[in-house]
RODO-2510 file (C-alpha; in nm, 4 decimals, decimal comma):
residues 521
     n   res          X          Y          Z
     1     x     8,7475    12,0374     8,6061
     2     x     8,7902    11,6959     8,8279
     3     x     9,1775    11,8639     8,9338
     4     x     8,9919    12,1845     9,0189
     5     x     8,7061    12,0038     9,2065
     6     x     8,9560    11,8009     9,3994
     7     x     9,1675    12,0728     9,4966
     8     x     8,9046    12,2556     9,6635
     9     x     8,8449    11,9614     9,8647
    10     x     9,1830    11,9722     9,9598
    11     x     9,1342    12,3397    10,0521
    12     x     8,8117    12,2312    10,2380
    13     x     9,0130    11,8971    10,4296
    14     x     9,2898    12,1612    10,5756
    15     x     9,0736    12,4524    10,6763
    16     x     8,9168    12,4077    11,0136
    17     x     8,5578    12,4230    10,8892
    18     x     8,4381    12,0938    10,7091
    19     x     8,2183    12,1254    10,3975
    20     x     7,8545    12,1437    10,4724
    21     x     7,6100    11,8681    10,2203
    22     x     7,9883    11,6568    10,1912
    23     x     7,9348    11,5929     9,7664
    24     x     7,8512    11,2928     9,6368
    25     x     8,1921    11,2111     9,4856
    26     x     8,3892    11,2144     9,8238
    27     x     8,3802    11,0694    10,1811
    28     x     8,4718    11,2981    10,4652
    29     x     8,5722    11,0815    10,7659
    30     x     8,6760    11,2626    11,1196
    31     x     8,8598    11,1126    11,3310
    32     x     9,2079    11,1936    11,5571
    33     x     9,5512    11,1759    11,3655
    34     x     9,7370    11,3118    11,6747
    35     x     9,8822    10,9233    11,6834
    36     x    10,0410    10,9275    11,3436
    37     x    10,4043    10,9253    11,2488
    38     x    10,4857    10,7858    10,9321
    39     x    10,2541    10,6716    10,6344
    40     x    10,5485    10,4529    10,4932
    41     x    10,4376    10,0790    10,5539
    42     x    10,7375     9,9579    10,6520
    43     x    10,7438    10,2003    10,9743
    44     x    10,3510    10,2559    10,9956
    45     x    10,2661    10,1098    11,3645
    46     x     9,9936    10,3241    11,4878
    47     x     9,6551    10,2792    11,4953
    48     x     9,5349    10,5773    11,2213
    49     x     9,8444    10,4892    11,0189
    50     x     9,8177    10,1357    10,9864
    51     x     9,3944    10,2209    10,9707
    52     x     9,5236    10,4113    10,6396
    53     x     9,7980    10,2150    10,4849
    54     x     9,5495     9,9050    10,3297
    55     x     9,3898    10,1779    10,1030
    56     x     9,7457    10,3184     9,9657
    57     x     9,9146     9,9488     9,9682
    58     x     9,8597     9,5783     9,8685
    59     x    10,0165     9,2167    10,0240
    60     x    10,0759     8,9231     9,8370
    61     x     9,8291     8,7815    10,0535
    62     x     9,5580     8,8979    10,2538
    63     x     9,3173     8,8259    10,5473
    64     x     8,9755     8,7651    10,3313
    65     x     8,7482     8,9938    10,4182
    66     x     8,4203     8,7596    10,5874
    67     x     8,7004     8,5032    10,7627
    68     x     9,0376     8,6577    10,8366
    69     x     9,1543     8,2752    10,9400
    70     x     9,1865     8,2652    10,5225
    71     x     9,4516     8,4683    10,3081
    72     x     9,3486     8,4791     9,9732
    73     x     9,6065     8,6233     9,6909
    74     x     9,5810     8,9706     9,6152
    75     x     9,9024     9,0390     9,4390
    76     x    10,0345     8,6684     9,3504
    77     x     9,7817     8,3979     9,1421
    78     x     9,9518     8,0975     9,2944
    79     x    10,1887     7,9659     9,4985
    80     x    10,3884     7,6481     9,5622
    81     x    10,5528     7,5433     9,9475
    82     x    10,8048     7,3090    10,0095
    83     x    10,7773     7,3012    10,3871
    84     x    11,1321     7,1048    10,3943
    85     x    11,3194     7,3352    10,2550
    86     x    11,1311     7,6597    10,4167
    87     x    11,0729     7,8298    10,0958
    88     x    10,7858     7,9384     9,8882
    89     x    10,7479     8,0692     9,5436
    90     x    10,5311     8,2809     9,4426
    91     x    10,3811     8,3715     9,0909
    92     x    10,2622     8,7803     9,0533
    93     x     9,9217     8,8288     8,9046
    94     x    10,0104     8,9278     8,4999
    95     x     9,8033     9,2188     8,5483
    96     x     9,9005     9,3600     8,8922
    97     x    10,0254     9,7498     8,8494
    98     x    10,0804    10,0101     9,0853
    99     x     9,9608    10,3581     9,0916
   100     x    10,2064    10,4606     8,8651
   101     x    10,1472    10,2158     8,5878
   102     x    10,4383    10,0147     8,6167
   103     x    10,3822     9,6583     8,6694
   104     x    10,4289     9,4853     8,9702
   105     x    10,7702     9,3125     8,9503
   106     x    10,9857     9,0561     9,1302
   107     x    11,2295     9,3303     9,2073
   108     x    10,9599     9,5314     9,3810
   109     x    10,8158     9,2787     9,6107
   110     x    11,2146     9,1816     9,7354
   111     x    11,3041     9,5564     9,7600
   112     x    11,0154     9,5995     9,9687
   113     x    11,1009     9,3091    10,2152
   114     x    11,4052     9,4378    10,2616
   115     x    11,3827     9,7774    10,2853
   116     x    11,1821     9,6703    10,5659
   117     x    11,4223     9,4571    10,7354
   118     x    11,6839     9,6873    10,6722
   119     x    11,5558     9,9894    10,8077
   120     x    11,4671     9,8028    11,1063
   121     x    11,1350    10,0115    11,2410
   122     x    10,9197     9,9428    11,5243
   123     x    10,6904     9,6903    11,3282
   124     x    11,0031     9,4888    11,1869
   125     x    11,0001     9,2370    11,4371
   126     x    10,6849     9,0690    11,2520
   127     x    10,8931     8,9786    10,9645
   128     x    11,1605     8,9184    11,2083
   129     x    10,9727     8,6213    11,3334
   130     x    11,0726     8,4345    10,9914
   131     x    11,4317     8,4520    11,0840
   132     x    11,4805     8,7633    10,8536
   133     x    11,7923     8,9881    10,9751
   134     x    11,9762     9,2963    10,8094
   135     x    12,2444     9,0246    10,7432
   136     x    12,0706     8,7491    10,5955
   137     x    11,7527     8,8462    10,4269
   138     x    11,9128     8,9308    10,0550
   139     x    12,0205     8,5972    10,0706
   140     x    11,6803     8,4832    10,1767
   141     x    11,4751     8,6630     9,8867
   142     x    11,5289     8,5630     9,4926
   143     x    11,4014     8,6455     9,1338
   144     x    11,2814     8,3086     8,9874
   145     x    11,1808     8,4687     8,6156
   146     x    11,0058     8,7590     8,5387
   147     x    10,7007     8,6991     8,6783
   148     x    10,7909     8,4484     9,0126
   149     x    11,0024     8,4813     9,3187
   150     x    11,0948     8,2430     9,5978
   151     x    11,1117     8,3554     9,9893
   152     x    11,2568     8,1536    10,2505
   153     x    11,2690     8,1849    10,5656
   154     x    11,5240     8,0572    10,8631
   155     x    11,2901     7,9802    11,1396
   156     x    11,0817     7,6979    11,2272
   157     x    10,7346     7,8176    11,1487
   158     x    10,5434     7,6556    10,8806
   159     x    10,3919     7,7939    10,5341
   160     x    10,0478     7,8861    10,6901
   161     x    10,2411     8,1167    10,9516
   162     x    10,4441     8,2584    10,7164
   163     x    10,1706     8,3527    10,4615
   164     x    10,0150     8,5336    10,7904
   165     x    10,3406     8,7285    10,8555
   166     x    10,3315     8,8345    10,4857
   167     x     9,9326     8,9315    10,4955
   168     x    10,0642     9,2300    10,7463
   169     x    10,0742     9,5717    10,6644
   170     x    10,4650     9,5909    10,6875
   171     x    10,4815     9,3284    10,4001
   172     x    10,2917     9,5910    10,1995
   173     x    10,4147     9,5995     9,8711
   174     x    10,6215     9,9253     9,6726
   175     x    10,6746    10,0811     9,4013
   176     x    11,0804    10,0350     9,4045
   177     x    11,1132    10,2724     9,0594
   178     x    10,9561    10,5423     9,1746
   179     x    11,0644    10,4928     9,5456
   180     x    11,4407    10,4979     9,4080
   181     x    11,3965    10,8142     9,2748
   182     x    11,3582    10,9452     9,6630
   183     x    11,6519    10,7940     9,8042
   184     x    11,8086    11,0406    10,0492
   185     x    12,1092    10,9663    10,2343
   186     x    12,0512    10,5678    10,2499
   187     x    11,6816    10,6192    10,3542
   188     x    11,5294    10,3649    10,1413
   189     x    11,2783    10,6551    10,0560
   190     x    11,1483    10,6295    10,4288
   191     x    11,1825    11,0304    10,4580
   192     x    10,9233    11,0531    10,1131
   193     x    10,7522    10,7903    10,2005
   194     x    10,5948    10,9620    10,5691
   195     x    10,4102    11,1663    10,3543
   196     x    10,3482    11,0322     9,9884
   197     x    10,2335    10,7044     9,8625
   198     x    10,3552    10,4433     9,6065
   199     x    10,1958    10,1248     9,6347
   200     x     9,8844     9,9947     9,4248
   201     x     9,5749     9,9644     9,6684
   202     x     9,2683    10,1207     9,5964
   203     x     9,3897    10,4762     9,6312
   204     x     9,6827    10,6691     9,6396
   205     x     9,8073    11,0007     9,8223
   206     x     9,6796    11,3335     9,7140
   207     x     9,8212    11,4996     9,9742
   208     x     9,9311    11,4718    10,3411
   209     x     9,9075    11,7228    10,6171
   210     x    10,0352    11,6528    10,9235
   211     x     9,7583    11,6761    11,2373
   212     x     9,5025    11,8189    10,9863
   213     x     9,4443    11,5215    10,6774
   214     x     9,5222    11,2791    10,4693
   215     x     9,3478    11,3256    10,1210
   216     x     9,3215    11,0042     9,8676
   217     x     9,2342    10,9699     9,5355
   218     x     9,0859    10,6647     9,3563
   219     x     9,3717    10,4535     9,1977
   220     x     9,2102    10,3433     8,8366
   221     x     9,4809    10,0853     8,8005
   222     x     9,4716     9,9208     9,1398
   223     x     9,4534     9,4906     9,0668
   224     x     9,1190     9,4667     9,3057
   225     x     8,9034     9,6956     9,0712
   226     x     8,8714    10,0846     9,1356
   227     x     8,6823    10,2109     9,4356
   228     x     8,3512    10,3211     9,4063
   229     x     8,4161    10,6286     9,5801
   230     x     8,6409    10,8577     9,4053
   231     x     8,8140    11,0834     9,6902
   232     x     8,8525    11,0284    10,0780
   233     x     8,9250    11,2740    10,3075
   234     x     9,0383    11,1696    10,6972
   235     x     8,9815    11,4914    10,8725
   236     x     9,1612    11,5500    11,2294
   237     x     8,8998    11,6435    11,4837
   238     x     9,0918    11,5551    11,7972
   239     x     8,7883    11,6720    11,9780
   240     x     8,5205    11,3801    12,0111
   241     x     8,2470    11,6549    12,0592
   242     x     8,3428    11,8424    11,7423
   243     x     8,3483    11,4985    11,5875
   244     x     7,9688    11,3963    11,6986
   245     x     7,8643    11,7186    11,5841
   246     x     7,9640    11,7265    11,2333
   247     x     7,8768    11,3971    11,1990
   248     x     7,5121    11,5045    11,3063
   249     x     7,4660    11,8107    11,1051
   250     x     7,6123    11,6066    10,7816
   251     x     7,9066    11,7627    10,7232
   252     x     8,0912    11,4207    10,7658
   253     x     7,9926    11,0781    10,6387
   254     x     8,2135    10,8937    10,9210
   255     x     8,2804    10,9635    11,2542
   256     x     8,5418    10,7598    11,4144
   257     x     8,6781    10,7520    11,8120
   258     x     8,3838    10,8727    11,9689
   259     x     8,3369    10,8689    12,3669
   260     x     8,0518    10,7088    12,5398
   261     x     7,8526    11,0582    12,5403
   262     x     7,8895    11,1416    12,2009
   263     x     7,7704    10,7941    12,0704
   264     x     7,4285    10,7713    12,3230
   265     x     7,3538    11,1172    12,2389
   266     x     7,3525    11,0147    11,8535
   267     x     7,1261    10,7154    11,9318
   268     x     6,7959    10,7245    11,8033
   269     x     6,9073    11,0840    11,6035
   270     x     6,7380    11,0811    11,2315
   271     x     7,0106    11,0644    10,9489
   272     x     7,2773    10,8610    11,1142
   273     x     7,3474    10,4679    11,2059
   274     x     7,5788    10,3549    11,4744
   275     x     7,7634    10,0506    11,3802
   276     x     7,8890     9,8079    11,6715
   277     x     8,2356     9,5886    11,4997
   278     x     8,3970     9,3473    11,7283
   279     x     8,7855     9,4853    11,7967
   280     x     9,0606     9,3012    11,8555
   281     x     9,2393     9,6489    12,0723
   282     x     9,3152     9,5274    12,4008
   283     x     9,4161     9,8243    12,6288
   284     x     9,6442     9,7344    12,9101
   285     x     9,9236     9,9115    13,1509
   286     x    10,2939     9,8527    13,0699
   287     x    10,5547     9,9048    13,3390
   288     x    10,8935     9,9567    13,2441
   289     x    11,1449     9,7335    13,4080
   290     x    11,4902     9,9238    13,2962
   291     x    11,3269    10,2651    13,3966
   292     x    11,5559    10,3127    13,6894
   293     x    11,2269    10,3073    13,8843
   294     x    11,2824    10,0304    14,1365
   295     x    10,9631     9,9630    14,2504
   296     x    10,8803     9,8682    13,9043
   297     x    11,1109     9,5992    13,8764
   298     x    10,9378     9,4032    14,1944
   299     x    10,6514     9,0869    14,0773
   300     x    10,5036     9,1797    14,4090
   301     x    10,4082     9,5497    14,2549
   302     x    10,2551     9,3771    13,9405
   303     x    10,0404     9,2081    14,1854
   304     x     9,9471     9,4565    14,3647
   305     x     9,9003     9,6750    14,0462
   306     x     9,6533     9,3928    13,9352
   307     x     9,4082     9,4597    14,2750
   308     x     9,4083     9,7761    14,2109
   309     x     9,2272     9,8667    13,8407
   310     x     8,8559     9,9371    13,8902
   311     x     8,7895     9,7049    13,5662
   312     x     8,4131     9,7395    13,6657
   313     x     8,3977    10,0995    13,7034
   314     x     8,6086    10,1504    13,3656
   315     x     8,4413     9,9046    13,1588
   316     x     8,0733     9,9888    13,2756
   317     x     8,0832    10,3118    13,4088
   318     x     8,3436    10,5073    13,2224
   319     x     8,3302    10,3197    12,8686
   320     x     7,9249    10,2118    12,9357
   321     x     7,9675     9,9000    12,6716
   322     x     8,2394    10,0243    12,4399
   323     x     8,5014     9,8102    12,5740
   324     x     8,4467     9,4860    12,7879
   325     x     8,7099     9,3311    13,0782
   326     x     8,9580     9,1288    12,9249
   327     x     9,2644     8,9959    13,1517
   328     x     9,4738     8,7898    12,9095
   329     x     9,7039     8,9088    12,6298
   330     x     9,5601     8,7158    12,3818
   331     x     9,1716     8,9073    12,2416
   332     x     8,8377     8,7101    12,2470
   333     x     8,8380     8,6414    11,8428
   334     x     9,1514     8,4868    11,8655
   335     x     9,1464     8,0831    11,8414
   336     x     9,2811     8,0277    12,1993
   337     x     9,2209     8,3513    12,3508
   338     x     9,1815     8,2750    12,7581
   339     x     8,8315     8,4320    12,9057
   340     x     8,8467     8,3736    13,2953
   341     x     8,8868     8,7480    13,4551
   342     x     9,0508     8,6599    13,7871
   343     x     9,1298     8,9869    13,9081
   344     x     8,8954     9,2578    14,0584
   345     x     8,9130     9,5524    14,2183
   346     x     9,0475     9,5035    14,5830
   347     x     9,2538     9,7717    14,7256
   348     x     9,2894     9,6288    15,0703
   349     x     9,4452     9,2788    14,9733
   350     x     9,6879     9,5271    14,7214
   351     x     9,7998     9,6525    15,0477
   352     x     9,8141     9,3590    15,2174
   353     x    10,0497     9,2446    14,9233
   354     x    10,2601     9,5749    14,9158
   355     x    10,3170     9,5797    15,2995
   356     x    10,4261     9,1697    15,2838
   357     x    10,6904     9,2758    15,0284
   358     x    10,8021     9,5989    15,2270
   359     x    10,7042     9,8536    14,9289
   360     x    10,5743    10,1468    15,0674
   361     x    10,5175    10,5303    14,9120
   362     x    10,5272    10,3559    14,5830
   363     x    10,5649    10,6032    14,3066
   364     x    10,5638    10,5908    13,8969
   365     x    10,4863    10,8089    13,6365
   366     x    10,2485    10,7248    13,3734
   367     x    10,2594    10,8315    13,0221
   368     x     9,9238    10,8257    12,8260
   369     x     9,7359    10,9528    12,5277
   370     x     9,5318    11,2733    12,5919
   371     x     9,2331    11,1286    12,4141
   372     x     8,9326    10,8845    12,5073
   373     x     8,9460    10,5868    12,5850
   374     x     9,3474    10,6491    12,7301
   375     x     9,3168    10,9256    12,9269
   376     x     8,9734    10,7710    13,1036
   377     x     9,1186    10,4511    13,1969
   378     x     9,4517    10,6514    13,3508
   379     x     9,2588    10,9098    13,5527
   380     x     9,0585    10,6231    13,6886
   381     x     9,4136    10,4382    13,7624
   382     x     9,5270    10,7323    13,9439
   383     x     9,2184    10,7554    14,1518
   384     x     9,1844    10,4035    14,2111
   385     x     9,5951    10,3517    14,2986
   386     x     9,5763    10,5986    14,5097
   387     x     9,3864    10,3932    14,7888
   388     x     9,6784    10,2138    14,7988
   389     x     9,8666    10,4940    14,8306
   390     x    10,0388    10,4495    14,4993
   391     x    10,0894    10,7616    14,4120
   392     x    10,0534    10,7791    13,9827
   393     x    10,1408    11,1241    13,7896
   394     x     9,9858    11,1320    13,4903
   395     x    10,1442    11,2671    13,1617
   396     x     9,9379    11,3222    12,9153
   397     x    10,0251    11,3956    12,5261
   398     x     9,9914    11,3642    12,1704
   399     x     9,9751    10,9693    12,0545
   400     x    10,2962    11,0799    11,8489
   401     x    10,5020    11,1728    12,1551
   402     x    10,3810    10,8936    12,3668
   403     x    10,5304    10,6773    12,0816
   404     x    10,8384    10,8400    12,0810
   405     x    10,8572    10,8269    12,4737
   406     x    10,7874    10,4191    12,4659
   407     x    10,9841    10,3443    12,1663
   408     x    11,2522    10,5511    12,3209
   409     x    11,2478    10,3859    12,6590
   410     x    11,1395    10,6706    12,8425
   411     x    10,8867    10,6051    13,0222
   412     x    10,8129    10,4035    13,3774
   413     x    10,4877    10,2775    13,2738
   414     x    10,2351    10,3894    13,0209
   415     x     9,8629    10,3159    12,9127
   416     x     9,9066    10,1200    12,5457
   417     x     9,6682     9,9314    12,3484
   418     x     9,7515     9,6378    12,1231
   419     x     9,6419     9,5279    11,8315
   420     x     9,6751     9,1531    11,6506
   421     x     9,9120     9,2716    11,3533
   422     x     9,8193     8,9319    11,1894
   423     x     9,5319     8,6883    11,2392
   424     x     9,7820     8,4400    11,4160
   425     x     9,8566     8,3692    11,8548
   426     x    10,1695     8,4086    11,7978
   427     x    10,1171     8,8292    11,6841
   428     x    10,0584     8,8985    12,0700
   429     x    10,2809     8,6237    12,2295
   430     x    10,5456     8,7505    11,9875
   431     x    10,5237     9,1042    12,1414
   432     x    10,4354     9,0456    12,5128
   433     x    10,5904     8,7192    12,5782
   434     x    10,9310     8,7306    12,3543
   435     x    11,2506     8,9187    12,4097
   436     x    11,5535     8,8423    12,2163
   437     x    11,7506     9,1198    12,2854
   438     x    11,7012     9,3119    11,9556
   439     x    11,3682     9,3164    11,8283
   440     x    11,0937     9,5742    11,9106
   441     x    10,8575     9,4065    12,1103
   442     x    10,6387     9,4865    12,4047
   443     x    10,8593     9,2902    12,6338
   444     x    11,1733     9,4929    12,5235
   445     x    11,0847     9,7755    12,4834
   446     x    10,9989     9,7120    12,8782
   447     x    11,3281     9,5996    12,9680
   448     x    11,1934     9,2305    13,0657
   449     x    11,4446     8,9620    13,0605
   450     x    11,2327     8,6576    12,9557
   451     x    11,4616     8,4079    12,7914
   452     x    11,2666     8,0993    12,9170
   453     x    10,9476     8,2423    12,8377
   454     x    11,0735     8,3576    12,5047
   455     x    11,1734     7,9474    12,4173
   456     x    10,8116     7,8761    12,5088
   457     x    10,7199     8,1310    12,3069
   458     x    10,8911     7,9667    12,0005
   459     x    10,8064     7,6092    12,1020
   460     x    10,4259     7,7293    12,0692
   461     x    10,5094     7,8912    11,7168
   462     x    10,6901     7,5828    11,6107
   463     x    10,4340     7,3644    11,7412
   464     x    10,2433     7,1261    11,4309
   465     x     9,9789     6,9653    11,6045
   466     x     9,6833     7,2660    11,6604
   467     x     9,5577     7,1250    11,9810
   468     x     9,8756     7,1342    12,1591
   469     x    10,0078     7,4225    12,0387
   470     x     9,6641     7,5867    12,1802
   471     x     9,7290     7,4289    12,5028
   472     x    10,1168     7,5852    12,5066
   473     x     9,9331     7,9434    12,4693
   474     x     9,6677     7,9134    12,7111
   475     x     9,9676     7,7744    12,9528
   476     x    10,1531     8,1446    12,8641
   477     x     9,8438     8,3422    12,8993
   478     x     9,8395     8,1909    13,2326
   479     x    10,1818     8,3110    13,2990
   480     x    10,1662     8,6370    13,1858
   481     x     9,8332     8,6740    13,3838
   482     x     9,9535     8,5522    13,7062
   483     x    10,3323     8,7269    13,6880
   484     x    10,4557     8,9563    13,4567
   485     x    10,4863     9,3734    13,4108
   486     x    10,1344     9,4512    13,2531
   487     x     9,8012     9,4720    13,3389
   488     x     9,5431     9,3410    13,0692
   489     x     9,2512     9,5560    13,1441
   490     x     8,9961     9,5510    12,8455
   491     x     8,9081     9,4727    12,5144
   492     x     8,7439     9,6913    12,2742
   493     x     8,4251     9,7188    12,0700
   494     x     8,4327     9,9934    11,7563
   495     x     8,1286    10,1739    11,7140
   496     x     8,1499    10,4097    11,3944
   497     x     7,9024    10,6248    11,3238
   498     x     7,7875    10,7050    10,9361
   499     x     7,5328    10,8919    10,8218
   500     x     7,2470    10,6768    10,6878
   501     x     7,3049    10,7499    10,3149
   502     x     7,6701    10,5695    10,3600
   503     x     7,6477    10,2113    10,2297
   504     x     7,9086     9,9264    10,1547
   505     x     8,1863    10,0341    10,4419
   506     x     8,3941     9,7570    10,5926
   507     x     8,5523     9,6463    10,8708
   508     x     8,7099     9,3721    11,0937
   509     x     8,8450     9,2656    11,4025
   510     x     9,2659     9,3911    11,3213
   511     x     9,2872     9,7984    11,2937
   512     x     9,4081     9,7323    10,9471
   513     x     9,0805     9,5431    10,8584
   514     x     8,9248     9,9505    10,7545
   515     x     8,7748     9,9505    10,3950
   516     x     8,6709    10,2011    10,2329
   517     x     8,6827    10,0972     9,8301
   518     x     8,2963     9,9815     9,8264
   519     x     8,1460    10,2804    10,0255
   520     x     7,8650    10,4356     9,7579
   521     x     7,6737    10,7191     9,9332
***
């Protein structure tokens, strides 16, 4: 009867319609999945992928729920350091299992680092941070007994950072037996895992349909207790409207992504709450350097560009309160985050600037996400720009293909937003102020040669004493802010919106901070 009951939900999830009275046993959330390309953690990097891969997976360690400054264990009981010799060993809760009743093993937690490593996705270059490389991390990774393990690690970074890198999603923990039996062609199971699930959070995969949902089922066995909810269904509603109104007529308990309009029109409505969270999404505008683009290669354009954002306008007017001016890479939230706005809206000293450095007709295209808040903040670019007579085309698409695009180099500049993928500086400086040549960060995948910003970047990570290592990242927020190929424009605010019968949802400042496992309704 429950396999029956659960497979017309299914039905219900992929249909366009939504069930009307959602039942008691599951949780219907709406929300875009136009972003998503992969549900496998160790190549998860958007933002309804990696909002998705905490219920399916586990860390050894993660952010604590009411202070994210403290990892707690989740799948380890204890843990010794030895700081001098860069290693730590870990011992695996005796009752840890995944969702397939095996027990969680030594073997598992090393396949999964370096499957990860291996594989080398956009989200490696976290665990890249410790030093970890195709060519060195089996070497780096060993089986103490049956129940321990010892990581080390290669860089200078010290056991607090490194238990932050390991609290990230991409350090989620998998099933290696029943991954193994999904090997294709060297994959390391990537091609099963995009779609299916193996790890030992509070649920696991029913089933997963591309741009339409994602449908989980409690996991009984998971080590943090069984959720209180049985079944979750993420619904995609790409269209904010739809998305307010099933939310108001109760045929959804969750309604994520919703524009300014849709949220003040569901103020004050009976049978729904609006929740404001703190976020730590900072949207910003990325030019890329190695675009072939000239103009885009010139500091005097990236101050210009900076003159030229109506932050006002966007923040108040467009977003009214859903996102706040923000100029600095690192997010209010952050210990060290940098909260002077210098820049406002000034197209005649842009001009001034442009004609000084002999730039004129000053072109780019600019690739964006067809959804709120993206495509908002580049329309009002491409007004705004063109007072300067910058002339901006816009391309709008899928999240998905503006992924590919950016990850693929393709672009000249594009709308992004960031998130901190651990509760650590060094998660943003590592991506916007640090190119080595090889890893997939912001900086390279911008083509911006940065070497003696990247050593400062590594002196701050290396840095001991807190006090001055806050002082070396307000010095590179500094930099970054006065001269370098992006324009910080805002910082988010979630507000969700649940009908008033949902109780016991969760969430926090990082995207992957979404918990569903104590929702009752």
């Amino acid at each position: 009867m429950k396999a029956k009951l659960l497979s017309l939900l299914v039905v219900s999830a992929l249909s366009v319609p939504v069930l009307a009275a959602t039942p008691a046993n599951t949780l219907i959330v709406v929300q875009g999945l136009d972003d998503l390309v992969s549900l496998d953690p160790a190549e998860s990097n958007e933002l309804s992928s990696i909002q998705t891969v905490p219920s399916l997976y586990q860390r050894i360690v993660q952010p604590n729920r009411e202070n994210p400054e403290i990892n707690e264990p989740i799948l380890v009981e204890s843990w010794k350091a030895d700081p001098k010799q860069k290693s730590i060993i870990f011992k695996i809760k005796p009752d840890a299992k995944f969702a397939s009743g095996s027990p969680v093993r030594p073997e598992d937690i090393l396949f999964s680092y370096q499957r990860a490593i291996k594989m080398n996705k956009s989200p490696a270059f976290i665990l890249n941070v410790l030093g970890w490389k195709t060519d060195n991390i089996d070497s780096l990774l060993k089986k103490v007994s049956n129940d321990e393990f010892e990581v080390r690690w290669t860089a200078d970074v010290s056991p607090d950072v490194v238990l932050n890198i390991l609290s990230t999603p991409i350090a989620s923990i998998v099933d290696e037996k029943l991954v193994s039996q999904h090997i294709k062609n060297n994959d390391f199971g990537n091609g099963w895992l995009k779609m299916h699930s193996a790890g030992s959070g509070a649920y696991k995969m029913r089933t997963y349909q591309p741009r339409q949902a994602i449908v989980l089922e409690a996991n009984p066995l998971s080590p943090t207790g069984a959720p209180k909810t049985p079944n979750v269904i993420i619904k995609n509603v790409p269209d904010p409207a739809s998305r307010r109104l099933l939310i108001e007529k109760g045929d959804a308990d969750i309604a994520r992504e919703l524009g300014t309009d849709q949220v003040a029109a569901l103020a004050g409505k009976a049978g729904v709450k609006i929740l404001d969270i703190p976020s730590a999404e900072q949207v910003y505008m990325a030019f890329n350097t190695a675009s072939g683009n000239a103009v885009l290669k010139e500091p005097a354009f990236w101050e210009a560009a900076r003159y030229l954002v109506d932050y006002k306008g966007i923040t108040e007017d467009l977003m009214r309160g859903q996102y706040f001016i923000h100029q600095s890479f690192l997010p209010v939230g952050l210990p060290g985050a940098l909260k002077d706005n210098p820049f406002t809206f000034d197209p005649e000293k842009a001009k001034a600037i442009l004609t000084k450095a002999g730039i004129e007709n000053a072109h780019f295209t600019l690739d964006v996400e067809n959804k709120v808040p993206y495509i908002t903040v580049a329309q009002s670019i491409q007004a705004s720009f063109a007072q300067a007579n910058v002339k901006v085309d816009l391309l709008p698409a899928a999240g998905s293909q503006v992924y590919s695009r950016v990850r693929a180099k393709q672009h000249q500049a594009a709308i992004r937003f960031w998130i901190p993928d651990y509760f650590d500086a060094h998660s943003n400086a590592s991506a916007f102020a640090y190119n080595d040549g090889q890893s997939n960060t912001v900086a390279w995948l911008n083509g911006w040669q940065i070497p003696d910003i990247s050593k400062q970047t590594l002196a701050a990570l290396n840095e001991a004493d807190k006090t001055k290592r806050q002082s070396l990242y307000t010095d590179m927020q500094k930099e970054l802010q006065r001269s370098s190929p992006y324009v910080f424009i805002d910082q988010g605010k979630n507000q969700i919106v649940l009908r008033d019968n949902v109780n016991g949802y969760a969430q926090g400042l990082n995207a992957d901070m979404v918990y569903y496992d104590k929702v009752t309704k």
